[in-house]
N, C-alpha and C positions, 0 to 999 in steps of 0.2 A: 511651653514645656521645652528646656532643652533636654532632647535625647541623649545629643553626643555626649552632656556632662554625666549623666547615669550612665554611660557605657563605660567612659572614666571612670568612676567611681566604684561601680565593679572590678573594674582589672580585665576590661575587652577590649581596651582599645589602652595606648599610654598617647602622654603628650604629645610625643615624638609624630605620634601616628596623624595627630585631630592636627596640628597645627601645619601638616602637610596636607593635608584635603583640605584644610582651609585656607590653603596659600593659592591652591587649582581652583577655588571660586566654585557655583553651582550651588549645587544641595549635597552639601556635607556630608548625611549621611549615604547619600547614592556613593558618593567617593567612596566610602572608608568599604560598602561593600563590594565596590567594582575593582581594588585595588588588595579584596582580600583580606583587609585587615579585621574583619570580622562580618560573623556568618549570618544571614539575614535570619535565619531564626532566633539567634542569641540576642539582635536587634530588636523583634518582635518581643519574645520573653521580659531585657530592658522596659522596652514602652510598655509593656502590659504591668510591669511595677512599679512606674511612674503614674501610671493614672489609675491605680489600686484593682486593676482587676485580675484574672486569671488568663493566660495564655493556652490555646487550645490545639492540638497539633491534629488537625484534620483528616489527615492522612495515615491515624492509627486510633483515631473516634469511631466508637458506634453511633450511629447517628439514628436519634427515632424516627422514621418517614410517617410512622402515621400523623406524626401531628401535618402534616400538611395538606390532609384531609379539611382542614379547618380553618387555614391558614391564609392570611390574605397574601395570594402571589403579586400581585400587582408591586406589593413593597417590597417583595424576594427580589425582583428585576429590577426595581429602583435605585435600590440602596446598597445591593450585591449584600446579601446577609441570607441568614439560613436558620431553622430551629432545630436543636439540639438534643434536646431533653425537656421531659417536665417532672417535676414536683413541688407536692406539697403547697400549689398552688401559682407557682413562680418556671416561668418558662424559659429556657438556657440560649439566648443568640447569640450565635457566631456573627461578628462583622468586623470588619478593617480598620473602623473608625469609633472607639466607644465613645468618643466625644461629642459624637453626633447625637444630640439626644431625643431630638424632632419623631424621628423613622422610630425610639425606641417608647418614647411616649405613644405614638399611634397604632404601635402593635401592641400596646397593653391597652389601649381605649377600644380596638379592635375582638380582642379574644379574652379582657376580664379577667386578665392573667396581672400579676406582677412580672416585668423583666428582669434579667437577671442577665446584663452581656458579658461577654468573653471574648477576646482577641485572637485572631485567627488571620493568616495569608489570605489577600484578596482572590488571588489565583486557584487555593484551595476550593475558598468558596462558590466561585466561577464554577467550576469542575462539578461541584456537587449539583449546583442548578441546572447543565445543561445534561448532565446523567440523572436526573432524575427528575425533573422537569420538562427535557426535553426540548426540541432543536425548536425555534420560532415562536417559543411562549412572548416572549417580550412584544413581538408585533403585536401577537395575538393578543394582548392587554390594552394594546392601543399604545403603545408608547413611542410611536413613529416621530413624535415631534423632538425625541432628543438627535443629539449631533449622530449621523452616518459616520461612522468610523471604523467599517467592518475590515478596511483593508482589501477591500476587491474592486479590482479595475475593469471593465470592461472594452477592449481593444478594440472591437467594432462595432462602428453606428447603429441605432439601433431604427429600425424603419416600424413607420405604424402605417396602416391600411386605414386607418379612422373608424373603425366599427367600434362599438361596444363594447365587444369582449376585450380588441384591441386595450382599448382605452385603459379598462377593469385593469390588466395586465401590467400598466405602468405606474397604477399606484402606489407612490411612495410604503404603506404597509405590503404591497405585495414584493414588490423589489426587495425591500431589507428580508422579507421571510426567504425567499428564494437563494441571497446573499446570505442566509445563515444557513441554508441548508447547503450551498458550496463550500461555505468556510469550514465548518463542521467537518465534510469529507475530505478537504485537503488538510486539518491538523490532523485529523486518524490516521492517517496515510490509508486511506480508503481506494480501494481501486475504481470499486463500481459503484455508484447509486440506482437502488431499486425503487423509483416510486410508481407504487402498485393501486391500480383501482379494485377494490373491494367492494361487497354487496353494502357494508359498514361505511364505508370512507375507504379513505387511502392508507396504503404502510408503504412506511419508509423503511429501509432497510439498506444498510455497506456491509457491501464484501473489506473485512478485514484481515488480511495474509490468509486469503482464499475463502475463508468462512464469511456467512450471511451473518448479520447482527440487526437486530429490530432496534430501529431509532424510539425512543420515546420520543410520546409529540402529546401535545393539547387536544381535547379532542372538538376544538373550536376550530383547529386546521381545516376539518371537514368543508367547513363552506367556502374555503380559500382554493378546493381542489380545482377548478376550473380555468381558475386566474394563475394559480402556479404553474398548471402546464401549459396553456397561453405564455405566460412569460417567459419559459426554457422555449416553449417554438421558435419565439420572435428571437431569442437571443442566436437561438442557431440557424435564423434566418429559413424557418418552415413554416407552409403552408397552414395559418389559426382555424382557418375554415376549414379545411380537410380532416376530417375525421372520420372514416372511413376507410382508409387505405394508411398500411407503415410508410412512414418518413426516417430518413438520415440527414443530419446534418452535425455541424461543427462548433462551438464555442470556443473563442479566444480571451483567455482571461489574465490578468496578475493580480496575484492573491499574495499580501504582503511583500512584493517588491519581486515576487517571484512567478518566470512565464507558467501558466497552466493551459495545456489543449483538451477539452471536454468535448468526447463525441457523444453524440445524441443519437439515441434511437426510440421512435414513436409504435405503438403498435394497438389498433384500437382489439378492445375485447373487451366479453360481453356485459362489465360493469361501467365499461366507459375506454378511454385511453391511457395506458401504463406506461412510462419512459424509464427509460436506463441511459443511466450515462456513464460513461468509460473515461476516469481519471488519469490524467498523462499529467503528472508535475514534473517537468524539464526540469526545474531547480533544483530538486532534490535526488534526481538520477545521478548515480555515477558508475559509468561504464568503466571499467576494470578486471578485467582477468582475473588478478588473483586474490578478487574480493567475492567472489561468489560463493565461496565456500569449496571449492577441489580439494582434494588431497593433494597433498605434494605429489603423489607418484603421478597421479591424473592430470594437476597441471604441466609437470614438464613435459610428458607423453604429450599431450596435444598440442603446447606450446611449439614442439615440433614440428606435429603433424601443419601446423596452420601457416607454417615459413617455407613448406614444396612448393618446389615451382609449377607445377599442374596436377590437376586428378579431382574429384568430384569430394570435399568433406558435406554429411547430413546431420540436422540436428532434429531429435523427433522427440515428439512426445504430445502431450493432448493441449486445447489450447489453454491459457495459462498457466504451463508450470517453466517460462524463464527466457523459451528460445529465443527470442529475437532479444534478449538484455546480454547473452553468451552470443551470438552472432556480432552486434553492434561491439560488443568488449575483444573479441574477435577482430575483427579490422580496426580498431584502434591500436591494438598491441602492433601491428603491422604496417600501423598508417606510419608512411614518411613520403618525402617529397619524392624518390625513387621510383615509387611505385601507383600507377594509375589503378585507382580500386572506384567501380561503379557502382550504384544498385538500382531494382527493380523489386518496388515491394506496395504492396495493399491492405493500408496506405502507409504512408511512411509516418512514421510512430514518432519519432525523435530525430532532429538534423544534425548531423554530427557534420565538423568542422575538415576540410580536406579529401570530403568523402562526396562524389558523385550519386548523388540520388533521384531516381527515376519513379513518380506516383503511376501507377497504372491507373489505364482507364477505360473496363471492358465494354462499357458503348458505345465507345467510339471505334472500340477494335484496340486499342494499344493494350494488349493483355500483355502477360509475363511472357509468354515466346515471342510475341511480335516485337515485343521492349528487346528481350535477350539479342534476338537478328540484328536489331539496329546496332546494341550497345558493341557486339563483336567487332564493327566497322572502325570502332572510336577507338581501338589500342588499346585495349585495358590488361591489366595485368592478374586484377583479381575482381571476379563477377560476384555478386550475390543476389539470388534471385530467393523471392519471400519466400515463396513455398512449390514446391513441384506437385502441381494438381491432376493433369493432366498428361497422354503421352507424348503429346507437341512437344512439350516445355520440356520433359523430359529428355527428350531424343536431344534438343538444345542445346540443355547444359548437360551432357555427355560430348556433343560435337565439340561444346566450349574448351571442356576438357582434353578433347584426343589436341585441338592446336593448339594447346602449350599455354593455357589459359586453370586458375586455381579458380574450382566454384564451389560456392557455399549453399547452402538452400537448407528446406527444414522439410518435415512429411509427417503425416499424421501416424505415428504406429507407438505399440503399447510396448517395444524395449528396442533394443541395439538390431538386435538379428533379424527380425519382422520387417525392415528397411527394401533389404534383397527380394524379398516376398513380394510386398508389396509393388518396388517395379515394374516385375515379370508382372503383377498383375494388373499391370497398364499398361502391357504390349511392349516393355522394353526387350531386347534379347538378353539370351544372361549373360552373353559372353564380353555384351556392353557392359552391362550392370558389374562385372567381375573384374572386370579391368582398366575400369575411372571410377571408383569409388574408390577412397583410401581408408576412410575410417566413417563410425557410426557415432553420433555421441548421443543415447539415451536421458534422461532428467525429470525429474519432479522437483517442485517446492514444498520441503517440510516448516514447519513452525519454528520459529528459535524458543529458545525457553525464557521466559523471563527472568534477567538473572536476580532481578529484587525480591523475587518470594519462590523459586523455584524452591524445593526440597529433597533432601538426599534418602538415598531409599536402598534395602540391602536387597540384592539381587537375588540373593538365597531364598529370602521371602518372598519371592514374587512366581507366579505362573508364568515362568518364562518361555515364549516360542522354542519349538523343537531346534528351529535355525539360529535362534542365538548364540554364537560363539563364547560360550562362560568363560574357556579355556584362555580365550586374550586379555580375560580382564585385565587381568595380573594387578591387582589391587587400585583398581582406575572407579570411578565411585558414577553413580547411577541415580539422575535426578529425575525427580516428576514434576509436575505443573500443582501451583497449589491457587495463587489468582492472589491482587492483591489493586492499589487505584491506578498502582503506574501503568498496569496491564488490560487496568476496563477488568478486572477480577475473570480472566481469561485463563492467565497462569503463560501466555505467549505472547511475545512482541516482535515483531519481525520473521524475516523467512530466511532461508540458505539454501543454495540446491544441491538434492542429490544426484551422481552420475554414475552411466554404464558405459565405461568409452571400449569400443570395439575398433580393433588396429585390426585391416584386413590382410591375412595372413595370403603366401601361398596356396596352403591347404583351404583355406577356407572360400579363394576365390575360385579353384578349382569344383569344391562345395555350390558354389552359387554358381557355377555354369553347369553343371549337372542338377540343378534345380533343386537342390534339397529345400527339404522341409526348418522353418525357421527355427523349431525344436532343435535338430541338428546342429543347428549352424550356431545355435546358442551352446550348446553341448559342449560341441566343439571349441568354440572359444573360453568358455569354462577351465576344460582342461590346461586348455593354452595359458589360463593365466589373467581371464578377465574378471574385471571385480562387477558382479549383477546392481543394479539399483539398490535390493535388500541388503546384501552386502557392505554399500555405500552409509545405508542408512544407521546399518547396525555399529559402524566405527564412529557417526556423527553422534550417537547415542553414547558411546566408550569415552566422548570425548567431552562430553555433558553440552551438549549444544542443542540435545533433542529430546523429546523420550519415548519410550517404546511405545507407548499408544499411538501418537502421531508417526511411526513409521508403519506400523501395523493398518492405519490410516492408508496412508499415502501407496503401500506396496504390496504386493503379492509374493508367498511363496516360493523360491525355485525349487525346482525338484533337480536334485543333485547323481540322481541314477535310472 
């Protein structure tokens, strides 16, 4: 079959075009689509009227799932194909290759059906099998004997104790299942993997831009429970026999060319033992200031704020909504050869380049104040310690501060003004607290919207919060989530964060050494001219980036009198 000459002979490609990807050598048509000159689906559509069938676009099919109630999976995973529809006696397959006629004879000797194929993106059909078949069916079929090519590397050696269960754990079908269920979390951009013991089996379940999502899985996984979590042990270098008592440990991986750090945590309960692992893909981070989503007014105000030569900056908020990706974007804006910048963090999440980094280690004694004393000896010019826990560390980085030292840190509170509170409520005095702290930066992560199926929606129509600002609209348009396959039918893809940056005023540090109440001191900055989280939320909304239910989500009310 030559395709090129049908792409020709449509009018998608001219001579000009073929006779230059034919001069570059390779596979002709990968040329003519890497170079643009035409669109892999106009490609597809071509070869599906060269070889007389129909072209199917995946990605806007209803697709019937009951038939796969019936369905031999075994040739779903073999062949990368899918069933479509039935009628009339004749059953509709999506696959990549209708030439192939083998897989299409066997699914009709199989199910007493006439076929009936249709051409379809292999990668569509991929998509449809691991959404609705679920992460590890392929092991689970037995199909371990074809070529490993998942793309994950395993950085360090892996030690076996020689037992049994050991053993079980190294089995080529349990490795690739385990390997599909990392692969799986690092394309979603997954943070967290939940694998949960149940009185049933196991659930899998990723945190996706902060929401929990149930993996579909086989429910043949079941008996692989034992070997799967044996083989995260050993990767993370834990204790297979201990079962009894929580474990932490570490995975080093590269997952398509890219570094991943997978931390592990073990905790037995009472259906058996449940792991979580905490997703860090290095390759796909990028620290950046003015990519997190700020307003303009709120990046330059802080941009500012993070170039003084001393005083205490906080970043608060609950854990995962951002701070340590706004701290680390934080001293890279700052990083130059100029300036000596350390840190002291638990643990250190990401190694940034030019940037002194210190892992604490509280059994040994090396905590964050006893790191902080040491790092003050070595000249630094800007400290950052992970988080202010305690009023050691506290008292620290305030000392850090009065000698002419910029520190950064973060603290558990629910906005800007609760910061001041909260010290005093670790023994700080306020008059410290009033006069080395410079600013507060509050935060959450909202959802982006998906912009492939997002929907525009009239604000008039809607029950809008008493605190939405209708009045700014000024004809600025107002989208909701509707779900669609680019989004996993979510209606969101990605996160941005919202902020409450609090500049601490004279009035206001006078406020925090008279102890006021964090009501007040939010009050107060109000007036002053601060923009609150909800606030933040409702302009990301204005700006179609978000929509009002995940702000109403993510935030709380201010009360304005």
């Amino acid at each position: 079959m030559e395709l090129v000459d049908t792409l020709v002979r449509r009018g998608l490609i001219s001579e000009l075009q073929l006779n230059q990807a034919e001069s570059r050598g390779g596979d002709v048509l990968a040329q003519l689509i890497q170079a643009g000159a035409v669109e892999h689906q106009d490609a597809l559509e071509a070869m599906a009227e060269e070889v007389g069938v129909d072209y199917l676009d995946l990605r806007t099919t209803t697709v019937d799932l009951s038939l796969l109630e019936s369905f031999p999976q075994k040739i779903i995973y073999r062949q990368i194909l899918f069933p479509v529809s039935r009628h009339n006696g004749t059953i509709v397959i999506a696959t990549s290759d209708p030439l192939d006629f083998y897989p299409l004879d066997e699914i009709s000797a199989a199910t007493g059906l006439a076929v009936e194929p249709v051409l379809a993106e292999r990668s569509e059909i991929a998509k449809l099998i691991k959404n609705h078949l679920g992460v590890g069916g392929e092991t689970i079929e037995g199909l371990i004997e074809q070529k490993m090519d998942e793309g994950i590397e395993l950085l360090d050696e892996i030690e076996s104790d020689g037992s049994e269960l050991s053993e079980l754990a190294q089995e080529a079908s349990v490795v690739r299942l385990v390997n599909e269920i990392l692969l799986e979390a690092v394309e979603s951009r997954t943070s967290d993997v939940h694998i949960e013991s149940q009185q049933d089996g196991i659930v899998i379940r990723n945190r996706i831009d902060g929401i929990l999502h149930t993996q579909p899985i086989p429910p043949e996984i079941n008996h692989f429970r034992a070997a799967i979590i044996s083989r995260l042990k050993i990767m993370a270098k834990l204790n297979i026999a201990e079962k009894r008592l929580p474990q932490d440990g570490r995975i080093k991986i590269r997952v398509k060319g890219r570094d991943v750090d997978v931390r592990v945590s073990v905790i037995p309960m009472i259906h058996g033992e449940s792991l979580v692992m905490r997703i860090l893909d290095k390759g796909a981070m990028v620290f950046e200031l003015k990519s997190l989503g700020m307003s303009e007014e709120t990046y330059n105000e802080f941009a500012k704020l993070i170039s003084i030569p001393h005083g205490i900056i906080l970043v608060t908020g609950p854990t995962g909504s951002g701070k340590t990706t706004t701290l680390y974007s934080s001293l890279i804006e700052i990083n130059d050869p100029k300036t000596k910048i350390i840190t002291t963090e638990d643990p250190v999440e990401y190694q940034l380049a030019g940037i002194n980094q210190i892992q604490v280690h509280p059994k040994i004694g090396l905590t964050f104040a006893h790191s902080l004393r040491s790092i003050l000896r070595h000249d630094p010019d800007v400290v950052l310690v992970g988080e202010i826990r305690d009023l050691e560390t506290a008292e620290n980085a305030i000392q850090a501060s009065l000698t002419g030292h910029l520190v950064f840190s973060t603290l558990h509170t629910n906005d800007a003004a609760g910061a001041f509170t909260r010290m005093g409520d670790m023994g700080v005095e306020p008059f410290l607290v009033a006069s080395t702290v410079e600013a507060i930066m509050a935060q959450r992560l909202v959802r982006r919207l998906c912009t492939d199926c997002c929907r525009e929606v009239d604000p008039h129509a809607l029950d809008l919060p008493d605190d939405f600002p209708v009045d700014r609209l000024n004809g600025r348009k107002i989208f909701e989530p509707v779900g669609c396959r680019e989004c996993r039918d979510v209606g969101y893809r990605g996160r941005l964060g919202i902020y409450e940056l609090l500049v601490t005023t004279n009035d206001l540090r006078q406020m925090a050494h008279d102890r006021a109440s964090t009501w007040e001191i939010k009050k107060a900055a109000i007036a002053g001219g601060m923009k609150t989280l909800r606030d933040d939320g409702w302009l990301k909304v204005m700006e179609g980036k978000t929509s009002i239910e995940e702000v109403l989500r993510i935030t709380k009310g201010d009360r304005r009198s």
